[in-house]
Backbone as numpy.savetxt, mean C-alpha at the origin, in Angstrom:
# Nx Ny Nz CAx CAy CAz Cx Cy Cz
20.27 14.98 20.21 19.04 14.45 19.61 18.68 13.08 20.16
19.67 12.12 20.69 19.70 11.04 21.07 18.60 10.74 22.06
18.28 12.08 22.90 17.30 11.84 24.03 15.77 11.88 23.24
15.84 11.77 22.38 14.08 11.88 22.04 13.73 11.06 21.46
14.68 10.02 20.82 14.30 8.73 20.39 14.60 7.80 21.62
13.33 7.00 21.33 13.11 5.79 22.53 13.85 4.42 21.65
14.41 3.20 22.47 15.42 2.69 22.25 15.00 1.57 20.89
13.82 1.81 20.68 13.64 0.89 19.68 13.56 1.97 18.12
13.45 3.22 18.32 13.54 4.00 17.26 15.03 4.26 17.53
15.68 4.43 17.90 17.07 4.70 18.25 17.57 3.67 17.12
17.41 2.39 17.67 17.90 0.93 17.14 17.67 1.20 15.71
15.98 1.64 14.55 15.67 1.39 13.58 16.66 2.58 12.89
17.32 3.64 13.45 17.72 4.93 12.86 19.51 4.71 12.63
19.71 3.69 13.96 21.48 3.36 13.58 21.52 1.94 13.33
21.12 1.05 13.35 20.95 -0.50 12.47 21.11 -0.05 11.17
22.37 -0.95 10.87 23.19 -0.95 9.59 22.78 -2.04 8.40
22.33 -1.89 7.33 21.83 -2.80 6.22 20.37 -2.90 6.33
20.27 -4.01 5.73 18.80 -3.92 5.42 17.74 -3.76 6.45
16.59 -3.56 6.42 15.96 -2.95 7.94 14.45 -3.05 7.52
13.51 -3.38 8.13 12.09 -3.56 8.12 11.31 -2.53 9.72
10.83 -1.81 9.32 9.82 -1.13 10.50 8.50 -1.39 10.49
8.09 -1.71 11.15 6.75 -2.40 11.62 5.86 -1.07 12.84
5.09 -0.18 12.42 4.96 0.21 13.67 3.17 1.28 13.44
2.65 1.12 14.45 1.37 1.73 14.02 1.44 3.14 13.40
0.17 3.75 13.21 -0.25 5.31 12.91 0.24 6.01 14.32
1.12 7.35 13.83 1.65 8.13 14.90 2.57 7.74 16.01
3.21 6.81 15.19 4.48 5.81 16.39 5.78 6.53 15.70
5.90 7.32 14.66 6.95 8.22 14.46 8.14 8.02 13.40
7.33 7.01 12.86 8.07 6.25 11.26 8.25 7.33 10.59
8.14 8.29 10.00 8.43 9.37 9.17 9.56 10.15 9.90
9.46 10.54 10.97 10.63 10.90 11.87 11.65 10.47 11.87
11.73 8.79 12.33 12.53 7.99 12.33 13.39 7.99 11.26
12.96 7.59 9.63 13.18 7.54 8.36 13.79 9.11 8.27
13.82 10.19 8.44 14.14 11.32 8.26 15.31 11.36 8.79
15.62 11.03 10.15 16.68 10.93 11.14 17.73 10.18 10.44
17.25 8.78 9.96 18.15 7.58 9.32 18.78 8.55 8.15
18.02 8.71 6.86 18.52 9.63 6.33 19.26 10.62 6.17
19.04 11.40 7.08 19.74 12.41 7.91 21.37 11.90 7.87
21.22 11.33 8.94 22.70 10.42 9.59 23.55 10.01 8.23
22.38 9.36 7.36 23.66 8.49 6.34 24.28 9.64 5.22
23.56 10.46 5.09 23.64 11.70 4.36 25.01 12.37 5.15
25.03 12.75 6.45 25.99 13.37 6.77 27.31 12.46 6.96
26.87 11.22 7.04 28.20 10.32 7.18 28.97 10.10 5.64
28.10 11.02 4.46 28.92 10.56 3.32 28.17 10.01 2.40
27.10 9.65 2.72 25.93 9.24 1.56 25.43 10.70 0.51
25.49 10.45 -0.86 25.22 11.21 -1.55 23.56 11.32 -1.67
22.85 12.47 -1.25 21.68 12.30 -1.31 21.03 12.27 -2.83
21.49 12.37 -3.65 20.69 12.32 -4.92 21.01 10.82 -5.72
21.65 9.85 -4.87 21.89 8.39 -5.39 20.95 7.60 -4.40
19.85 8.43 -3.41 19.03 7.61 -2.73 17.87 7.80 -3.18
17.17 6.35 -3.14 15.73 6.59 -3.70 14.86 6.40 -2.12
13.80 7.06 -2.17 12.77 7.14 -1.00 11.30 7.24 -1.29
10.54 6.58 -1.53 9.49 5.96 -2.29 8.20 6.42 -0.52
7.09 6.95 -1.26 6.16 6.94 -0.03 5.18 6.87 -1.09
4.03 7.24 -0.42 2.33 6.70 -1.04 1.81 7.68 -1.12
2.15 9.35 -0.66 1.78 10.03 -1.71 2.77 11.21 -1.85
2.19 12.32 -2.39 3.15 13.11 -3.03 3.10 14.21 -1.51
2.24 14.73 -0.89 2.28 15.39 0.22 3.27 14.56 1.01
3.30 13.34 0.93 4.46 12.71 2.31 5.56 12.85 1.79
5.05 12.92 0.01 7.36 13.11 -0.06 7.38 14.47 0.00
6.45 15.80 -0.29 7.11 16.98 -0.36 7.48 17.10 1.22
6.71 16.39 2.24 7.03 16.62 3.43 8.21 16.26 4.06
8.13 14.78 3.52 9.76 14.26 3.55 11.29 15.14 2.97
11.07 15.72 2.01 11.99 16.45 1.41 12.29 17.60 2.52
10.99 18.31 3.17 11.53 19.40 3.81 11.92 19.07 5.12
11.75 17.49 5.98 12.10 17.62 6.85 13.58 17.12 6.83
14.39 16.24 6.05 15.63 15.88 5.55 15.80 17.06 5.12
15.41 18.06 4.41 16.65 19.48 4.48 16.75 19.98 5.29
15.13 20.42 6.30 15.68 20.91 7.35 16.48 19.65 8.15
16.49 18.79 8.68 17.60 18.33 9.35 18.91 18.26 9.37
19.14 18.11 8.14 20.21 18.94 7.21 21.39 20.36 7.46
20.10 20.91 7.17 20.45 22.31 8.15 20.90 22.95 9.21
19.97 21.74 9.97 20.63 22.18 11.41 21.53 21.27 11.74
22.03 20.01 11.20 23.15 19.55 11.22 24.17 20.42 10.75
24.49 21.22 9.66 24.95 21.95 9.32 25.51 23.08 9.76
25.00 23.70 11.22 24.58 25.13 11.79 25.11 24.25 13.07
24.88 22.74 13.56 25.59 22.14 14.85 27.12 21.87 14.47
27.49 21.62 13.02 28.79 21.99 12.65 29.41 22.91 12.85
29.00 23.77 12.03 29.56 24.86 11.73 29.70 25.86 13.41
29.48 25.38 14.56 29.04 25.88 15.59 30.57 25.00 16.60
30.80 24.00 16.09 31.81 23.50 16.31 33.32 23.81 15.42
33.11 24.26 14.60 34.46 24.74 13.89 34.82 23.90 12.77
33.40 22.81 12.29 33.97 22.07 10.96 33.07 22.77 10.16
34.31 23.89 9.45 33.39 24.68 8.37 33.25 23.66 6.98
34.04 22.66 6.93 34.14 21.72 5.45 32.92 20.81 5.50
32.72 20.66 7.12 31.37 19.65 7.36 30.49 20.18 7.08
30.32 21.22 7.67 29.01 22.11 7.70 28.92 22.46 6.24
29.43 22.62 5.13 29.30 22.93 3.87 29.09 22.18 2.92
29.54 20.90 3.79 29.04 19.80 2.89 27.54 19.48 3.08
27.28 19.84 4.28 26.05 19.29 4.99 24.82 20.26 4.23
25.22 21.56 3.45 24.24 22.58 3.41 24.32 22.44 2.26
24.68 21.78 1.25 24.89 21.49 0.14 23.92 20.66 0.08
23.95 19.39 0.39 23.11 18.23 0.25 21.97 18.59 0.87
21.74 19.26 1.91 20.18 20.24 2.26 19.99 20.77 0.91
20.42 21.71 0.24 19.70 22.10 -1.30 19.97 21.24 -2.30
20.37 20.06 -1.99 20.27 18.70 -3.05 19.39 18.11 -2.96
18.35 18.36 -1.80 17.24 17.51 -1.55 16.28 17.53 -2.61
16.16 18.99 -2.86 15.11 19.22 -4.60 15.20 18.40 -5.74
16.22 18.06 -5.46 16.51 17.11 -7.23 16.63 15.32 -6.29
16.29 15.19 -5.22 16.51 13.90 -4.90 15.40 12.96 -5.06
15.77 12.10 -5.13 14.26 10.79 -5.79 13.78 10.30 -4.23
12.97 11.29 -3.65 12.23 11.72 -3.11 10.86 11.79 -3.19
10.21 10.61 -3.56 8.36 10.50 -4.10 7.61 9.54 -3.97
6.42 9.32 -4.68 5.71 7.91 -4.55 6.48 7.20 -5.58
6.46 5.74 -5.08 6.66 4.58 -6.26 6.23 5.52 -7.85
5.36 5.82 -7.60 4.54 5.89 -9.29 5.27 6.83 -10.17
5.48 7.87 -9.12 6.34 8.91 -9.82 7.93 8.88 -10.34
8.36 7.65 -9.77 9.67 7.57 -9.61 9.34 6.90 -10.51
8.74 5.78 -10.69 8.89 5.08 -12.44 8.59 5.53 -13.49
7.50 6.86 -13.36 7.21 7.31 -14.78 8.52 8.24 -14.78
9.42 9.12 -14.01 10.72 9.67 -14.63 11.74 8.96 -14.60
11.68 7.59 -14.83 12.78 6.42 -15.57 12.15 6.06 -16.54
10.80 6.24 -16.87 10.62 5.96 -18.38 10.49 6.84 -19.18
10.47 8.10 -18.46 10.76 9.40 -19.33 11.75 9.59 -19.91
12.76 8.62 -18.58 14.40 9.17 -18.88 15.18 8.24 -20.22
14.46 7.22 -20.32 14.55 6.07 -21.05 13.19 5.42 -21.88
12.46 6.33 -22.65 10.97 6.19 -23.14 11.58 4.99 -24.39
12.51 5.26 -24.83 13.03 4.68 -26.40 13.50 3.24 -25.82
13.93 2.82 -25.30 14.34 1.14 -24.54 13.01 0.91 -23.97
12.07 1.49 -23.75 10.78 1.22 -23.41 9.98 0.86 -24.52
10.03 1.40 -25.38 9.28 1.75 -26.64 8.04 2.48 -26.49
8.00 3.42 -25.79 7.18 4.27 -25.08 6.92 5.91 -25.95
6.06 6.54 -26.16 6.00 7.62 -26.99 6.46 8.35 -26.22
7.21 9.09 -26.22 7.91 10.34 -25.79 6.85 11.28 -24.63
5.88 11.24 -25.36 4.95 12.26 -24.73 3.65 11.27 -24.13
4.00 10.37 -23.66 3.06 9.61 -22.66 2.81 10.26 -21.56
1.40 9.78 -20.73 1.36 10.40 -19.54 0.57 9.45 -18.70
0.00 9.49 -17.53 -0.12 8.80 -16.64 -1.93 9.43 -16.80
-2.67 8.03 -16.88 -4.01 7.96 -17.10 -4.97 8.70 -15.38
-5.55 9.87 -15.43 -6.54 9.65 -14.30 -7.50 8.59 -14.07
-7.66 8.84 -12.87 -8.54 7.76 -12.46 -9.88 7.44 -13.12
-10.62 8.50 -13.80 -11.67 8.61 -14.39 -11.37 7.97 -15.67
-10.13 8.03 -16.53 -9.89 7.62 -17.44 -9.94 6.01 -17.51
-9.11 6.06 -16.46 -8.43 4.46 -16.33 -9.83 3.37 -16.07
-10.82 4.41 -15.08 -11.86 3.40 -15.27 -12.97 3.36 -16.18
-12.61 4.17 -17.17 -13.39 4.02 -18.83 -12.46 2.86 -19.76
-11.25 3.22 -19.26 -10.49 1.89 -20.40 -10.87 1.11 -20.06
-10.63 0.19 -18.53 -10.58 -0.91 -17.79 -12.08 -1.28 -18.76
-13.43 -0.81 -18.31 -14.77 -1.26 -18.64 -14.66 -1.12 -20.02
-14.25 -0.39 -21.12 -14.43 -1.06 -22.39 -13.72 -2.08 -22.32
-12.15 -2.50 -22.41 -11.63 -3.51 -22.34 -12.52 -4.98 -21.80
-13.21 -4.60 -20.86 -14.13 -5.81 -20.34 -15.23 -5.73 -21.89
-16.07 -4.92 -21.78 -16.65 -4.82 -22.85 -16.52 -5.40 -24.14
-15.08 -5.02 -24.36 -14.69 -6.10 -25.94 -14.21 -7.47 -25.24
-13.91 -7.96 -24.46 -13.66 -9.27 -24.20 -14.87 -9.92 -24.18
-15.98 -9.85 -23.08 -17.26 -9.58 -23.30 -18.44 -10.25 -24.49
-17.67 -9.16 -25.69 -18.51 -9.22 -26.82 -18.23 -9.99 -27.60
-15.98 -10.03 -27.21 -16.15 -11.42 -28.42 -16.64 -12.76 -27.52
-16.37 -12.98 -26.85 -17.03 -14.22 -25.73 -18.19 -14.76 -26.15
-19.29 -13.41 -26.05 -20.53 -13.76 -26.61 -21.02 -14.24 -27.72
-20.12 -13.61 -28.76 -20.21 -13.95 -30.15 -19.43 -15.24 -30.48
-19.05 -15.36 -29.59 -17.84 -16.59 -30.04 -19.33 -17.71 -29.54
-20.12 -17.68 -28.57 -20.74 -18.20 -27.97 -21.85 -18.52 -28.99
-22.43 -17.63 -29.66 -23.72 -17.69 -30.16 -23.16 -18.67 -31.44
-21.89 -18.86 -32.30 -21.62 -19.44 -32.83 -21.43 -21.50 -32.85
-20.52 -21.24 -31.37 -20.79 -22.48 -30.73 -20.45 -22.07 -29.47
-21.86 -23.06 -28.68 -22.48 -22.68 -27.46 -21.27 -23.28 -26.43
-21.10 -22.38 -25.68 -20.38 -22.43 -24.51 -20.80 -22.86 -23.42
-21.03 -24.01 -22.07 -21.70 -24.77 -21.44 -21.19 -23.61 -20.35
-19.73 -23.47 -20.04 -19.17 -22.87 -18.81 -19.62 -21.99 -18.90
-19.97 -20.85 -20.12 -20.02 -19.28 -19.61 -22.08 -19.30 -19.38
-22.51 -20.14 -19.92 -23.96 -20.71 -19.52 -24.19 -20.49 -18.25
-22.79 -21.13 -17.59 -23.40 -21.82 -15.84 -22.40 -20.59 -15.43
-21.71 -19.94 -15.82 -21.58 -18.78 -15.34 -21.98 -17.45 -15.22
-22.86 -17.76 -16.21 -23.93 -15.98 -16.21 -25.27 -16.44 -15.14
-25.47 -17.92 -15.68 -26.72 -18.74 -14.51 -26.27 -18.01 -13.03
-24.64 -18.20 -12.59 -24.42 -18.25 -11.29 -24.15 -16.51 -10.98
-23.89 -15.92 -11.59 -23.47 -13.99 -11.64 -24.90 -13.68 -11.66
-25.85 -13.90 -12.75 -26.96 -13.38 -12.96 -27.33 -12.66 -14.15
-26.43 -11.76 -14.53 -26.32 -11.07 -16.00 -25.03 -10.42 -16.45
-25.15 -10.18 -18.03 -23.70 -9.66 -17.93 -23.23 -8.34 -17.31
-23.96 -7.71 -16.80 -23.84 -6.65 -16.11 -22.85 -7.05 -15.14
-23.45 -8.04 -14.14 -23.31 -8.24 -13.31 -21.36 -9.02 -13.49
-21.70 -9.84 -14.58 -20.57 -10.31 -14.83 -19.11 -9.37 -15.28
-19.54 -8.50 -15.77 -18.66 -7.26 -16.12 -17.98 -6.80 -14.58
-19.15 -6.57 -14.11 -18.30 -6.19 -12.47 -17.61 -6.73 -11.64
-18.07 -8.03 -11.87 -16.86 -8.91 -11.31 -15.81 -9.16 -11.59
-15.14 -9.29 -13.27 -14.05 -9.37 -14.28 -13.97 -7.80 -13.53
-13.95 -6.29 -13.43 -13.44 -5.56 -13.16 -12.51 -5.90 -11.80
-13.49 -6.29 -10.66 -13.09 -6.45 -9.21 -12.12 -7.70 -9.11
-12.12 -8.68 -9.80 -11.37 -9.65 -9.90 -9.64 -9.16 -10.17
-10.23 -8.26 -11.34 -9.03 -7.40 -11.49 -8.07 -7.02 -10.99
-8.97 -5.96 -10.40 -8.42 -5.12 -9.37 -7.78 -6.01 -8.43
-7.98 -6.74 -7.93 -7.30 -7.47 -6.76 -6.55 -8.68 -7.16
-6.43 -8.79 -8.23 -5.42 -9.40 -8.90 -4.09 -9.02 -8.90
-4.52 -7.63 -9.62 -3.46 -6.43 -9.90 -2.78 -6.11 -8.39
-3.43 -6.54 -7.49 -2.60 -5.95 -6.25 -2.07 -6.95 -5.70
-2.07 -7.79 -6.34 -0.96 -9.39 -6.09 0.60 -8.97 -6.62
1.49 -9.58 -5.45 2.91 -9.41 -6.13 3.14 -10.40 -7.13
2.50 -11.39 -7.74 2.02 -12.21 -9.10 1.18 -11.85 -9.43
-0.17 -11.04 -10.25 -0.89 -11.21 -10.77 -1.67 -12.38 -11.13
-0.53 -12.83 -12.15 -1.12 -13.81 -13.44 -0.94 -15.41 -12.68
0.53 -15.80 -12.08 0.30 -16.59 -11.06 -0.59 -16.25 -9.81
-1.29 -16.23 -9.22 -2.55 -16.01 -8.41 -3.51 -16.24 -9.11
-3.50 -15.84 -10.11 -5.23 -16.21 -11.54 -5.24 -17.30 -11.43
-3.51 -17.51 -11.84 -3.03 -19.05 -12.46 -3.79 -20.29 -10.91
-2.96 -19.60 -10.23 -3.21 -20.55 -8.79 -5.16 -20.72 -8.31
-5.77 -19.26 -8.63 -7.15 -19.51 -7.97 -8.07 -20.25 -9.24
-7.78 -20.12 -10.85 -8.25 -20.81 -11.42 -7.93 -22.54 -11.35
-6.71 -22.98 -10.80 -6.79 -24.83 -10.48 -7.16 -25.08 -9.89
-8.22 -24.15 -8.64 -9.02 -24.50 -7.91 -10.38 -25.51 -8.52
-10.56 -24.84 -9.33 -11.68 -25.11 -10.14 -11.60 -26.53 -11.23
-11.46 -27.34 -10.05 -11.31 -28.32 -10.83 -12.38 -29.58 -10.77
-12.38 -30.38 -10.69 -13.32 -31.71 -10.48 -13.41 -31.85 -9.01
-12.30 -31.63 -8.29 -12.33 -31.51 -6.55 -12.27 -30.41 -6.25
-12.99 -29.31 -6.75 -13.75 -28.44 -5.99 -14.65 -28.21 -5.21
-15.30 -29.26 -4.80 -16.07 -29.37 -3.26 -15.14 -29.47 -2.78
-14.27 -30.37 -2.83 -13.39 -30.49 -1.77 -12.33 -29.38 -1.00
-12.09 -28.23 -2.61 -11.63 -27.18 -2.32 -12.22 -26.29 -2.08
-13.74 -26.01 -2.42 -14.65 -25.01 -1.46 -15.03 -25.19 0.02
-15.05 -26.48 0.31 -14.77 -27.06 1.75 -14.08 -26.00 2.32
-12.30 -26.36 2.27 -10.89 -25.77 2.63 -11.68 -24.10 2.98
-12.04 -23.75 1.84 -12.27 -22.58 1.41 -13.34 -21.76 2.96
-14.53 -22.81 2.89 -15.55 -21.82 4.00 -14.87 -22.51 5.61
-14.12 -23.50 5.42 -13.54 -23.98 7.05 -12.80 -22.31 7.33
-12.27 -21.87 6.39 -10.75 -20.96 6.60 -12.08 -19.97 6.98
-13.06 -19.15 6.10 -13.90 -18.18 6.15 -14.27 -18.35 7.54
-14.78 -19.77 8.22 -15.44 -20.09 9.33 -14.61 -19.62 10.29
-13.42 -19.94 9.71 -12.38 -19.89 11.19 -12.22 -17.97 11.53
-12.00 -17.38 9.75 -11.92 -15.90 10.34 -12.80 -15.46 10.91
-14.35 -15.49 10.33 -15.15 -15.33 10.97 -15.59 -15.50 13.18
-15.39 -16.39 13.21 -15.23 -16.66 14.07 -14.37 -16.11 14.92
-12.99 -15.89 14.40 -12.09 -14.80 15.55 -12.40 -13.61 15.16
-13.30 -12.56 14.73 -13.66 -11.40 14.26 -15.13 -11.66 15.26
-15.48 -12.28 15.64 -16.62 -12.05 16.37 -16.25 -11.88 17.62
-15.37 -12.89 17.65 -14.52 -12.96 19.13 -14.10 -11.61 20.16
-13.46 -10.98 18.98 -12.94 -9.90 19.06 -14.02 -8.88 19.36
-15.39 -8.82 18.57 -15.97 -7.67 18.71 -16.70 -8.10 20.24
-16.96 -9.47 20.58 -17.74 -9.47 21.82 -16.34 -9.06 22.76
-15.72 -9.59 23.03 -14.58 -8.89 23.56 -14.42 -7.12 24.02
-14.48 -6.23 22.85 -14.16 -5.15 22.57 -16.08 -4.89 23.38
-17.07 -5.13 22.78 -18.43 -4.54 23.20 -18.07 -5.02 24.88
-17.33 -6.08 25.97 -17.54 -6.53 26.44 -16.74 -5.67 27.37
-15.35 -4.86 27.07 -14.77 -3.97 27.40 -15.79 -2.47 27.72
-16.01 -2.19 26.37 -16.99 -0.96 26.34 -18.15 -0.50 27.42
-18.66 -2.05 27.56 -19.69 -1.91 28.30 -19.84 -1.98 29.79
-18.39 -2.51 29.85 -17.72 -2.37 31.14 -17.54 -0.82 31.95
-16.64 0.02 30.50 -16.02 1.33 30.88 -17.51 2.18 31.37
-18.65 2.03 30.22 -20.26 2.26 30.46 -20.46 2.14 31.81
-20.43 1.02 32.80 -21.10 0.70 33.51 -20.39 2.18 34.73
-19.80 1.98 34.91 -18.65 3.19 35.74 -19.65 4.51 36.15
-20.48 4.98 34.67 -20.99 6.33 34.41 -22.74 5.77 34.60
-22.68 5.32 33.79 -23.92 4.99 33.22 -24.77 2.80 33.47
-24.95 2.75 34.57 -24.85 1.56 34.88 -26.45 0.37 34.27
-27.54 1.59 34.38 -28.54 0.99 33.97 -28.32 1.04 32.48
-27.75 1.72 31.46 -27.47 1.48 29.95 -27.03 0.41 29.77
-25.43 0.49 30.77 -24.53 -1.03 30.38 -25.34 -2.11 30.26
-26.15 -2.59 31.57 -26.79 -3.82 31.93 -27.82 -3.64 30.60
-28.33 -2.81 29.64 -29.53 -2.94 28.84 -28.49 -3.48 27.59
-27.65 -2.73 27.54 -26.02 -3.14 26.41 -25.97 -4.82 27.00
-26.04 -5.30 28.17 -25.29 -6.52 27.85 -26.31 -7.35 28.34
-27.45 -6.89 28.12 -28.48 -8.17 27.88 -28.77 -8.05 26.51
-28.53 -6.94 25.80 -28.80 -7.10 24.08 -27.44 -7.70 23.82
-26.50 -7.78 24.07 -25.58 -8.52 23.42 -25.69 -10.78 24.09
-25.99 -9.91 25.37 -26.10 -11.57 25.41 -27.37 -12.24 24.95
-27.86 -11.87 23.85 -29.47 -12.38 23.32 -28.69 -13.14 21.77
């Protein structure tokens, strides 16, 4: 098998301890990870004490069948050599793959809180909200925050949420933003520190920190343009080869 991995997948599949892969779409990370697996499994790793976490449920059922089959035919390259104890161990842990924690993140935590709902304090018969659901809670939840805000407001007048509906436009508008704010909150490995951190922005030297703020925007901006004149500058190159009077019309509209 050694000949079909190239020396840097070779390296990520027998490198011992902790390990980071870095590598584009169709560079063979699922392969790789299957192989690793594979190996530690037959060297003695119990496959149902490994967890293997992917992003969706098609990549782990896929994952599952390609670690059994590898499995297998580790098993069948044993048993082909005369270690019938290897090979039996090996075909064993191929049909251990079914019960192995083998899935997305999401799934793997809701059957540890299944397994443990009562140290959770979790109802027994909980379940995992669809998406349609989740974005009816999320918007009432805004909704009652919202309403007491307002009411809290009409009682005694609030200056900030004034100059903040002034600057959103309406509460419509403001609702959607408390959603999206959310959301990308929630995908912080802090949440609440990140709130914590982008709300001290907002302080008395906030020019000074909206400054910081559009220099950084300026600067991405700026290498994202870079890039696309670059890339159109390539394109219109490969153009010129076939098609020479287009290119030259391509790169007088770009140089305008």
């Amino acid at each position: 098998m050694a000949d079909k991995w190239t020396e840097k997948q070779l390296e990520a599949i027998e490198k011992e301890g902790d390990l980071i892969v870095s590598a584009a779409a169709g560079a063979g990370k699922t392969s790789v990870l299957t192989e690793r697996i594979a190996r530690l499994i037959a060297k003695g790793a119990d496959v149902e004490r490994l967890l293997v976490v992917t992003f969706t449920n098609a990549a782990a059922a896929e994952m599952k069948q390609r670690i059994e089959a590898r499995l297998m035919k580790l098993a069948d390259e044993a048993a082909a050599g005369g270690f019938d104890e290897r090979a039996a161990k090996l075909r064993a842990a191929s049909a251990s793959c079914a019960r192995a924690n083998i899935s997305t993140l999401h799934s793997f935590c809701m059957n540890v809180l299944r397994r443990n709902y009562h140290e959770a304090g979790l109802d027994p018969a909980f379940g995992v909200a669809e998406t349609l659901d989740a974005e009816l809670l999320a918007a009432r939840a805004v909704d009652e925050v919202l309403e007491e805000r307002f009411a809290a407001h009409e009682k005694t007048p609030d200056k900030r949420l004034e100059a903040l509906l002034a600057a959103v436009g309406n509460d419509e508008k403001l609702a959607a933003l408390i959603r999206s704010l959310y959301a990308f909150a929630a995908a912080r490995p802090d949440p609440e520190g990140w709130l914590d951190m982008a709300a001290a922005q907002y302080t008395d030297d906030f020019p000074a920190a909206a400054a910081r703020i559009a220099e950084g925007l300026t600067a991405q901006s700026r290498a994202d343009i870079e890039l696309y004149f670059a890339e159109a500058k390539r394109l219109i190159s490969e153009l010129a080869e076939t098609q020479p009077t287009a290119a030259a019309a391509l790169g007088s509209d770009r140089d305008i």
